[in-house]
C-alpha positions, 0 to 999 in steps of 0.5 A, a space after each residue: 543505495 539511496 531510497 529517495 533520487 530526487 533527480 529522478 523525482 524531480 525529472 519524472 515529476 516533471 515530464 511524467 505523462 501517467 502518474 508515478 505511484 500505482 496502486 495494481 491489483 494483479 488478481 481477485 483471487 484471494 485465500 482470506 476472507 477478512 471482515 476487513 476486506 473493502 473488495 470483497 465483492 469482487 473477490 468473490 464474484 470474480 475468483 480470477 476469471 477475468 484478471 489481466 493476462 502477463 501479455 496485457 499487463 506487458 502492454 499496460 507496462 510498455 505503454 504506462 512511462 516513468 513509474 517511482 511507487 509501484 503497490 501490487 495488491 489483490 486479492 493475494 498476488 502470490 496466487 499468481 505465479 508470474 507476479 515476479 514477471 509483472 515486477 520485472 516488466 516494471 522494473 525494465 520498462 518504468 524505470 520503477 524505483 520502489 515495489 511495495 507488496 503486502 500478503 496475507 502471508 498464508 503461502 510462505 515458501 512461495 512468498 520467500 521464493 517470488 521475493 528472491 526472484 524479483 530481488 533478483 530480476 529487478 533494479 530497485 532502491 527498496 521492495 517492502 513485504 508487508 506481512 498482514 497482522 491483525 492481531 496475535 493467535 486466533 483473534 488474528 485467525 478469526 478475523 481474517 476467516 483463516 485458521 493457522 493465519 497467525 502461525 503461517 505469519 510467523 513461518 513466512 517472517 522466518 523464511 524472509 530473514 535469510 533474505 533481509 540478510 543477503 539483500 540490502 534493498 529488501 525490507 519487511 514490514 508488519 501491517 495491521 488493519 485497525 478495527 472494532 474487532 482489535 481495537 481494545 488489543 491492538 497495543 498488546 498486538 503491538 508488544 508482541 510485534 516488537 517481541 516476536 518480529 525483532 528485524 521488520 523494518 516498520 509496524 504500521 497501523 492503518 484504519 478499516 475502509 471502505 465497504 468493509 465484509 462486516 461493516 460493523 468492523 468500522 465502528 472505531 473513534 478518532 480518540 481510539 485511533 489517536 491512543 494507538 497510534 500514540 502508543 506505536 510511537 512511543 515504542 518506535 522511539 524509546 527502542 530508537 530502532 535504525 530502519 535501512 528504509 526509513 530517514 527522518 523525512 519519511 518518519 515525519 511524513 507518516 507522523 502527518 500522514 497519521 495526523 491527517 487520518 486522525 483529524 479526517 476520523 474527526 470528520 474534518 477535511 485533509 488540510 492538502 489536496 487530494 491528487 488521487 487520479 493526478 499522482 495517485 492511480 489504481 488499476 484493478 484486476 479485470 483493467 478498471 482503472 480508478 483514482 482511489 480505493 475508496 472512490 466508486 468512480 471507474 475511469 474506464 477499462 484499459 482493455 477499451 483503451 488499447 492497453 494505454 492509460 494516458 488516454 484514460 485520464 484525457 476522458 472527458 469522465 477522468 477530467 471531470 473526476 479529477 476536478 470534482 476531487 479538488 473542488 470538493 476537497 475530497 478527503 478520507 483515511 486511505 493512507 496511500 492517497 495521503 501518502 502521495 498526495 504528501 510526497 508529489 506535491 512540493 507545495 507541501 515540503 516547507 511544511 514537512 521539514 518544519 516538522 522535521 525541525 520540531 522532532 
């Protein structure tokens, strides 16, 4: 099964109404308490009092159009026990073709059997598990405000084996927050992944952000994250592991994506457009829609707009956002929006298979 349709890339990039990568954060109930986390607030305001019902979410799915990259995210979305159902609306009404999931793999019995039920219900190229790794014992415990965290990791990777075996369009991947509180271990971290998660399909490093639970966690170098994410790189290449979701184009994309992050650390601005709120969008769990993660700029509320999110982005407000993203060459370290605004821009595409050439 091929991970990249262009057809249907092409067709819906072309006719799509609503954004085709979707950033859905199904809960604000959360079982960590990282001194990473940029939403920390609202998990512990809210605990999942006002999230969106399986009966909205169905209203949101069936009202969204053509959806290629849909990320649940959190909080910890297996606190919910429907999360298998919200893929699944996804699956049939969008059309979506890839499902990214992260966790804080705290629950691994349910995690294997939520992965296996969507495995199951959906029609997809891929869905990625990223397991959340931080660092290795109780440095990785400590941060993410959880004792037994880092063993929990490891049983969950082990319960997903079988599942990588059986399904072909399952991968799993570790990913880790880069911060001051791991900087100085991150490459050991990052032996031991190779050592002890053999089968992961990826190992991705992604940069603290946003208004971190202890803002201290923020004070990182350009240089610091250039040296490890060298590192990685090297070790991705001397091992010259085949992942079954990752060709050569996708690894030149994250090889510009980190480029772009590093020189954005720098204090320089993204050499590309931002298109957060244009291909890029997130829904939070109470029905607050936003062009990114990083932007404090709500859009408006799905619940206020009949459950439609065209009519969101045809606001005055969501117009306005949108320009002044452009205009101001809007630029940060969040990885999603430079991922997408990479992929859904094919102004970017002579550019990327330069490099393809050059690796």
């Amino acid at each position: 099964m091929p991970l990249f349709n262009w057809f249907h890339i092409g067709s819906n990039y072309l006719f799509s109404k609503n954004p085709l990568y979707l950033i859905f954060q199904i809960t604000s109930r959360c079982n960590s308490r990282c001194l990473t986390c940029f939403n920390w607030k609202i998990l512990d305001e809210e605990k999942g009092r006002n999230d969106l019902s399986l009966d909205e979410i169905e209203k949101i799915s069936e009202n969204y159009g053509p959806l290629l990259q849909l990320t649940i995210g959190g909080g910890e979305p297996f606190l919910r026990d429907d999360i298998d159902e919200i893929c699944f609306l996804f699956s049939k009404n969008n059309s979506v073709q890839h499902i990214t999931i992260p966790t804080n793999a705290l629950l691994p019995e349910k995690v294997a059997e939520k992965i296996e039920s969507i495995l199951k219900k959906c029609h997809l190229n891929y869905l990625r598990l990223g397991i959340s790794l931080d660092a290795i014992g109780e440095r990785h415990d400590r941060i993410r405000g959880v004792v037994g965290n880092y063993e929990k990791a490891k049983e969950t990777y082990r319960h997903l084996l079988p599942l990588k075996e059986k399904y072909e369009n399952f991968g799993i991947e570790v990913s880790s927050v880069f911060s001051a509180l791991n900087k100085e271990i991150m490459k050991e971290t990052i032996d031991i992944v190779k050592e002890e998660f053999t089968e992961i399909d990826k190992h991705a490093v992604v940069v603290v952000r946003g208004d971190a639970r202890n803002p201290e966690t923020k004070e990182i170098t350009a240089d610091e994250y250039a040296d490890v994410i060298g590192y990685l790189y090297k070790r991705e290449e001397a091992e010259k592991r085949k992942s079954r979701f990752i060709p050569d184009f996708f690894k030149t994309i994250f090889k510009i994506n980190t480029d772009i992050v590093y020189k954005n650390l720098k204090g320089e601005k993204w050499p590309i457009r931002c298109l957060a709120g244009k291909r890029l969008i997130i829904i939070k769990s109470d029905g607050e829609v936003l062009p990114c993660e990083i932007l404090d700029e709500v859009l408006g509320n799905l619940r206020d707009n009949d459950y439609q999110m065209d009519r969101i982005l045809n606001t005055d407000k969501a117009k306005r956002v949108i320009k002044k993203i452009k205009e101001t060459q809007c630029s940060c370290t969040f990885e999603c929006a430079v991922h997408a605004s990479l992929i859904f821009n094919f102004n970017n595409y002579p550019h990327i298979f330069k490099e393809m050439l050059k690796q």
